[in-house]
Each structure stands twice: as structure tokens, then as C-alpha cells.
N, C-alpha and C positions, 0 to 999 in steps of 0.2 A: 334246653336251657340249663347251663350250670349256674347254681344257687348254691350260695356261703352263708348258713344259717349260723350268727353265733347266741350261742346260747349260754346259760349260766349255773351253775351247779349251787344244790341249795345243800353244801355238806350233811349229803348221807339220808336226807329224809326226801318222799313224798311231796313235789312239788309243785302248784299245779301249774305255773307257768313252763317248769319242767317236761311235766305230761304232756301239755297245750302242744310246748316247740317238737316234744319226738313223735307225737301222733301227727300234727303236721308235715313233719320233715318225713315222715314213713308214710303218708296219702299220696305226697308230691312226687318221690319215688316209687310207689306204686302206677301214679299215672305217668312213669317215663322219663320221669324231669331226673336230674343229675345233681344230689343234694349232697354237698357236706357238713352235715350238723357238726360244732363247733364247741366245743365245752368249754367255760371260765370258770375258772377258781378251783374247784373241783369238780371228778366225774359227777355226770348228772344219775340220777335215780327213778328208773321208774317203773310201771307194773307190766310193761308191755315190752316189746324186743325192742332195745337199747341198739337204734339206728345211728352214735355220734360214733364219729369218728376217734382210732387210737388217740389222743393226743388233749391235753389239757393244754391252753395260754392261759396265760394270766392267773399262775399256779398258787393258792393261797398262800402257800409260805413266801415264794418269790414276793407276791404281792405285798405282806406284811413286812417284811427283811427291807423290803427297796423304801417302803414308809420311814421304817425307824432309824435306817441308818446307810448312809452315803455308799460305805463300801461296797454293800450289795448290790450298787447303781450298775459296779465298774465288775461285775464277778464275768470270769467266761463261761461261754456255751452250756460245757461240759457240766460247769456246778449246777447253774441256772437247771440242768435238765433232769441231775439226781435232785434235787428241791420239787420237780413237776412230777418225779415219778407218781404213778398212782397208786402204789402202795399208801405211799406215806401220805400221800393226799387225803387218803380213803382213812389214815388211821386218826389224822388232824381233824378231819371231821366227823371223826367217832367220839371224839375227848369230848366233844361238846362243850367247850369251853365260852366263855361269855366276853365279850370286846366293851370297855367302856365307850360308850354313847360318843365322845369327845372325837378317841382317835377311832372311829368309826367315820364321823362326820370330813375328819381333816384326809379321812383316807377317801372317800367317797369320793371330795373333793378333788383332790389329787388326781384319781381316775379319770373324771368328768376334763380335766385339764388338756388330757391327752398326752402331745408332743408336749408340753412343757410342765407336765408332769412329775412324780419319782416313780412314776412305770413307764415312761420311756421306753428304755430299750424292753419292756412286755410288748407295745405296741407295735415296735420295731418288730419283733419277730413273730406277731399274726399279720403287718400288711408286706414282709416279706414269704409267707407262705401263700399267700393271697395272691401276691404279685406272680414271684416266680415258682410254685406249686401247683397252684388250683386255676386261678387263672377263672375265677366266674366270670357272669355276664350280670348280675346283680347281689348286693350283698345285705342282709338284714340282720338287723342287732334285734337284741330281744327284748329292749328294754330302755328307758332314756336314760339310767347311768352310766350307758354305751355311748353316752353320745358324745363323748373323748373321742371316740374312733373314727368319725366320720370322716373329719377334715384330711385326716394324713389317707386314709382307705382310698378316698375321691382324687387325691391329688396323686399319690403313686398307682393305682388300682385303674383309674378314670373309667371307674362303673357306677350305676344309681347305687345308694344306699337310701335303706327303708331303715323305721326302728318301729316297733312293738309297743305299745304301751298297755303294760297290764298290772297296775295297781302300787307301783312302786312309791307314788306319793306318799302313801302310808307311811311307810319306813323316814322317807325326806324331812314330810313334817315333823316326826319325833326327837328330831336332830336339837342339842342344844345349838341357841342363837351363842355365837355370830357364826357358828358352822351353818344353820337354816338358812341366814341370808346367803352367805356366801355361794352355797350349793346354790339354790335358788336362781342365783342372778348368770351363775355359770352353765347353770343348764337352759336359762334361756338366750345364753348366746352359743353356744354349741347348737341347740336347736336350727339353728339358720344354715347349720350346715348337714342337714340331712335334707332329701329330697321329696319324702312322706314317711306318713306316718299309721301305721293301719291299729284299732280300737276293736274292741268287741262289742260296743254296743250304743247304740245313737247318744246317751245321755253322754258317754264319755269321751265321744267325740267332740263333742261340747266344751265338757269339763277341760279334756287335757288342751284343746288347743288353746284356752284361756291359761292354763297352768302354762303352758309353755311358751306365751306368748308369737302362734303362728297361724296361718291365717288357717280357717274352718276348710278348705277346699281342699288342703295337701293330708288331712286326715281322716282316712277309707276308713269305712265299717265294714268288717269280715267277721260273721257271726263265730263264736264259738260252737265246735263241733265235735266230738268223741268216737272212738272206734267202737262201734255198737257189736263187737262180737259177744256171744255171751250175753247181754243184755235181754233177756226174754223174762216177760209178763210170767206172775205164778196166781193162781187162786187165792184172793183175800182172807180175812178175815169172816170165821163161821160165826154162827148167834151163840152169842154167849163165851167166846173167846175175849181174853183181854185185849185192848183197846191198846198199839202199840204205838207210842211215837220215836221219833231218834233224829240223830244231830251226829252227821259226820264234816269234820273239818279240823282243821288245826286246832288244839286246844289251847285258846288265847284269848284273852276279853274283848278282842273286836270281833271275835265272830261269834260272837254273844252263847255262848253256851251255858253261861249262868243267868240268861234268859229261859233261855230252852229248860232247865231242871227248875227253876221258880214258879215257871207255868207247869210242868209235870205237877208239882206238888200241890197246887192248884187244883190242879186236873183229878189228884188221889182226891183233895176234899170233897169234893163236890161229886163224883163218881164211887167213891169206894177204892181204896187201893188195891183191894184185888181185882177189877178192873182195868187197873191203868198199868203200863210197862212201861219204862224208859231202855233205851240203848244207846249209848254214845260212842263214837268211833274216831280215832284222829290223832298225829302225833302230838307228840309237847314237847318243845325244847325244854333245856335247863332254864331258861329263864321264865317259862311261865311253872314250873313246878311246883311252885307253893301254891298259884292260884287253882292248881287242876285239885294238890289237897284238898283247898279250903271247900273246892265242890262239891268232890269226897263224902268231905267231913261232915257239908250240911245234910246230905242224905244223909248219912248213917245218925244223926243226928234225929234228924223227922222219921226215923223210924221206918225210912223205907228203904232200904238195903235188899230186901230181898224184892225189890219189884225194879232194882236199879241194876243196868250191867254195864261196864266200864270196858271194852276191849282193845284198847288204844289202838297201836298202826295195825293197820289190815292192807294185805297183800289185794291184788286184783281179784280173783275168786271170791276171797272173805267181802270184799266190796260191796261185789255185786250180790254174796246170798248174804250181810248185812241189809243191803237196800230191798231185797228182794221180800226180806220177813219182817219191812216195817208195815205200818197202815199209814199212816206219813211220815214225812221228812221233814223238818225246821230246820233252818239258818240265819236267825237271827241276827244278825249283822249288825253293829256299830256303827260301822262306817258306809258309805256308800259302796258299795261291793262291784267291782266291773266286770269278773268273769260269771262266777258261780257255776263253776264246774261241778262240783257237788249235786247241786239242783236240779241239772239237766241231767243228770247219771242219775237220778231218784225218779227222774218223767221218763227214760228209758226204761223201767221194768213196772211201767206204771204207777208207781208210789206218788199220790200226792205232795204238795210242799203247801208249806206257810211261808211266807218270809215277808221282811218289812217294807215298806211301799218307799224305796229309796236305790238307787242307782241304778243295775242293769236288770232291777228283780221287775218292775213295772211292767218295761216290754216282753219281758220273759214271759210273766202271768198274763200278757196280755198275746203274746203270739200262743201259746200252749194251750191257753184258758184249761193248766193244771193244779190250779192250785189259789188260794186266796192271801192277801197279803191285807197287813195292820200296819199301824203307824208306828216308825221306828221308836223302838225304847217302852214301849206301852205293854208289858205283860197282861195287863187283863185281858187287852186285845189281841195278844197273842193267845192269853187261855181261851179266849171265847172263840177263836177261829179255831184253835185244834177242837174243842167242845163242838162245836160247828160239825165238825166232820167224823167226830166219833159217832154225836148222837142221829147223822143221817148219813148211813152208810152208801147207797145206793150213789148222792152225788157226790161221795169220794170216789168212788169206784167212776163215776163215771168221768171228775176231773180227772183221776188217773189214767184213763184210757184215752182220753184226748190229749195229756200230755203226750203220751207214751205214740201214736201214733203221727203230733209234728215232730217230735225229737227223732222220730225213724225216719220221717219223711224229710225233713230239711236241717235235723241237726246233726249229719253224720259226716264223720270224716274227710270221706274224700268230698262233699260238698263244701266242707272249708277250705281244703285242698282246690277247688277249681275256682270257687272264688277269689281264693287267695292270689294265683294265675293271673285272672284277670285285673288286677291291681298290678302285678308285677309288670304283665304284656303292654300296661298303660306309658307304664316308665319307660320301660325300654323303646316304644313307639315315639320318642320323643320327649322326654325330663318332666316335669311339674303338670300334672294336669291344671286344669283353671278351674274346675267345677268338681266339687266330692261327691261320691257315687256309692249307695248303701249296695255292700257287697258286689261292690267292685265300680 
């Protein structure tokens, strides 16, 4: 089966929808299948062999230039393609520069439009690589800000298109109104031109089909899954060693990490600080940088600097003996969370998790039975579950080890890889199933 994965580049950092699409797209070509992963905006980023194809569409500069101004609607080939080089791609998303919210929304917009869009002719030249280049037999977006692309894909292309939905509401909702509504109302009529939609986890099978206004039956749950190479179990925590928690994720206020060091500090009170260790891991755009200070600032503040350590992006390795030298992992969340990639790479080397009883953390804790979860936004009950499992070590270890053996068992790669198949092989058998089918 040839498969046209497009994917989307999250300028220059650690994605995890990123990770999600090339560990995917490297299972499905492992088992035989014919993939071209597909970069937008910028190349993609990730810790493992970087399986996308040469070639960026829909090149951020191109993308911003065709927003602002008409001329660039009408430019040839040749400009359009020194604009996509990946140098310059790579160096635009190093500036780390910050888009007001506005034309953000108005750009979103526009994408979501598709053919009558101001990325047009962008479109133009991935559904003629599609068409007369690659030539799949099915095509999948990554994401439903993709879903500009469906209608022209299907009608030149005439193959199933699937889109991804992994968390992007987030960003939608932030949008000022009347961009919010706008997007909103366009992505529920785009919607109707994709054939399904595949979710990672039953609550958000749910959520999005309501968000997108399509029925429950065209959106598969295919579990999130990771390349467990590497990922090996190490000897806990000895008697009388400090008590280690950590928090790797983005650092940004939705995935609460100034939950995470509120309860550590908690945790010194009542424990003794030389008992307690924090480690936090994770990039930070320029726009969360003042709040990763003021995090900073409140440790060195309360006086616990020396029991605190800060090692932002970590590469694959640092990851895994990151996770590997915690005694749990938290990920507090704000928001309802649909992947939680993190999580399951923390039950892979048996590290327990805490996390809040709110989007795809429930089933998680409830398929692994690795970990205990509080109610969203409750610090105490987040100190009192990590307390929990400092002061009875026996059934951390032991949540950890029942994580750590479903995540090898059914949360591994190619097991999203075959699942993922049998969604596809559904489409292809004939368009629209009538009944939704958990992993597959």
C-alpha cells in the first residue's frame, strides 16, 4: 500500500505529534507498507531516524509571504522553491520569533479554506506531487488544520483521505473571536470532506467528533504507541535515598508544571528537603519564557535550588535516563490531554505517573493500572498521591512494573503501526465504515 503521510513541522523543537507521525510512518515501513512522510511548514524534528521525505510544502515563509501580500500569490516555481529551501526553513525556526494571535488566526484560517485560500497555488503543488509523483492509494493529514486539503486531494487524487486529530483544539480555542468563530465554523465544514478520522483515545473520540461536528462512527481509536528501543526498566530507589519526582513536557501552563513544583514544595514541607528531589525536562518557546523564569524564580525563592534541576530539551538518551532516574513522573495537565506521550515513555522504564483524572489520562491509568491520578487543578491531591507513593514504596514499584509491562505489551510501535492498517484496509475496502471500531 502506498501511504502519503502529511505531517507538520513544529519549527525546530521536539514534537510530539511530530515523534507520534515519524514513529508511525517508520513501523508502517518497517512492516512493508510504501510511506511518504510529508513535512509542512518546516522540516520536522525528532529523536529518532528522521524517515520524511526531501521536501517541505507549505514552506513557512511561502506560507506567511502568500498571507500578507498578493504578489507572492503570483511568484514562480523557482522563487517559491529558494523560500522552501531547508536551510533557511531551519534558520526561521530558529529566530523563534512570536506571530501575533490575530494574524495567526486569519492565517489558520486561510489554510483551513484550502482552494480558495491565499495558499492556493501551496496546495496546488502537494496535490500535484500526489497526483503525478507519488501516486498513493490513501492519504492522511495530521491534523484537522489539514482539512483545507481534503476536498481538492479527493477530487484530483480520487483516494480515501483520513486526518489525525491530536490536540490542536488547544491552539483553535486561544484564537481571538471573530477568528475563533470563523476557524470553528470552517473546520466544521471542511470536516465533511474527509472520509475518517483516527483519535488516540476513546474520550477523544468523543470530544472531537462533537468539536467537529461528524458523526461518532467515521472516528477510529488507534492507541498511541512508541519505539521501545532503549526503554529498559533500571533498579529503584534504595532506603534512605531521596524521594525523586519529575515532569517532562513542554514548558507551558497547560501542562501544568507549576502544579508539578507547587506540590514538590509541598512535598520538602512535609518530608524534609533533603528528601525530596525535583527534575524537570522540556522545551520552552519564547513565549512561555517569562513563565519558565517565574518557576525558576519561585524555587530559588523557597530555598530549594539545590534539590531543584532544570535540564530543558533532552535528546532521546537524556530522555530515557531522565525517566529512567525518576521514582515518578507527573503531568499535570490543564487541559484535557489526548496523547500523553510522556506518560507512556515514563510506564516504559517502569517509572510510575500521577496525572489528573481528565482526558486520555483515565484510560491510560486504567489500562496500565501504572499510576494513580487526582482531580484536575487540586495540588493537595496531587501532593498527596506523589506522598502516596513516596511513603509506600513497594506499590510504586509495583504500579511501575505493571505499567511498564502493558506499554511493552500493547503500547509498542508497530502495534500502532498494524492497528493503524487496519483502519486504513477498512477505507480502502470500500469508503466510510458505518460502525467505529477501537483500534481499528
Amino acid at each position: 500500500m502506498k501511504i502519503a503521510y502529511v505531517t507538520a513541522g513544529a519549527a525546530g523543537m521536539y514534537c510530539g505529534s511530530c515523534l507520534h507521525d515519524n514513529t508511525l510512518a517508520k513501523a508502517l515501513i518497517d512492516a512493508g507498507q510504501d510511506v511518504a512522510l510529508i513535512p509542512t511548514y518546516t522540516p520536522i524534528r525528532t529523536d529518532e531516524v528522521d524517515v520524511s521525505i526531501d521536501r517541505v510544502f507549505y514552506g513557512a515563509v511561502n506560507v506567511f509571504l502568500e498571507q500578507k501580500s498578493s504578489i507572492f500569490r503570483h511568484t514562480p516555481r523557482f522563487v517559491d522553491s529558494l523560500l522552501d529551501a531547508k536551510p533557511l526553513l531551519n534558520w526561521v525556526s530558529g529566530r523563534g520569533s512570536s506571530v501575533d494571535a490575530k494574524d495567526l488566526g486569519d492565517l489558520t484560517l486561510s489554510v483551513l479554506l484550502g482552494e480558495d485560500g491565499r495558499q492556493s497555488k501551496e496546495l496546488a503543488k502537494l496535490v500535484q506531487f500526489l497526483k503525478e509523483d507519488y501516486r498513493p492509494d490513501l492519504v492522511h493529514l495530521t491534523n484537522s488544520m489539514f482539512l483545507g486539503f481534503a476536498r481538492e486531494i479527493k477530487r484530483e487524487v480520487g483516494c480515501p483521505v483520513l486526518c489525525s486529530v491530536q490536540g490542536e483544539e488547544i491552539f483553535l480555542d486561544e484564537l481571538p473571536d471573530p477568528q475563533r468563530s470563523d476557524v470553528r465554523a470552517a473546520l466544521r465544514e471542511r470536516a465533511q470532506d474527509v472520509d475518517g478520522f483516527v483519535a488516540t483515545s476513546d474520550y477523544y473520540v468523543d470530544f472531537m467528533s462533537d468539536y467537529l461536528g461528524v458523526d461518532r462512527s467515521i472516528v477510529h481509536q488507534v492507541d498511541l504507541g512508541i519505539n521501545l528501543d532503549g526503554f529498559d526498566a533500571v533498579d529503584r530507589q534504595s532506603a534512605g535515598d531521596p524521594f525523586v519526582m519529575g515532569f517532562l513536557a513542554r514548558i507551558c501552563p497547560e501542562k501544568g508544571p507549576h502544579l508539578a513544583i507547587e506540590a514538590f514544595r509541598r512535598l520538602c514541607d512535609r518530608a524534609g528537603r533533603s528528601n525530596i528531589r525535583m527534575r524537570m525536562a522540556g522545551y520552552c518557546g519564547p513565549r512561555d519564557h517569562a513563565y519558565r523564569d517565574a518557576l525558576l524564580a519561585s524555587v530559588a525563592q523557597w530555598g530549594l535550588t539545590d534539590s531543584f534541576e532544570y535540564l530543558g530539551e533532552v535528546d532521546r538518551p537524556g530522555k530515557i535516563a531522565f525517566l529512567q532516574g525518576l521514582d515518578v513522573m507527573t503531568l499535570p495537565t490543564t487541559f484535557r490531554e489526548p496523547k500523553g506521550l510522556s506518560v507512556i515513555e515514563a510506564l516504559a522504564v517502569g517509572t510510575p505517573v500521577v496525572v489528573p483524572e481528565h482526558g486520555t489520562f483515565p484510560e491510560l491509568v486504567q489500562e496500565t493500572d501504572g499510576g494513580l491520578l487526582f482531580k484536575p487543578g487540586d495540588t493537595e491531591g496531587l501532593t498527596q498521591a506523589l506522598d502516596t507513593l513516596r511513603t509506600h514504596p513497594d506499590h510504586r514499584r509495583r504500579l511501575g512494573e505493571h505499567g511498564r509491562q502493558v506499554v511493552h505489551a500493547r503500547r509498542d510501535a508497530s502495534t500502532m503501526a498494524d492497528n493503524t492498517m487496519k483502519v486504513y484496509r477498512r477505507f480502502l475496502a470500500g469508503g466510510r465504515p458505518k460502525e467505529s471500531s477501537q483500534n481499528g
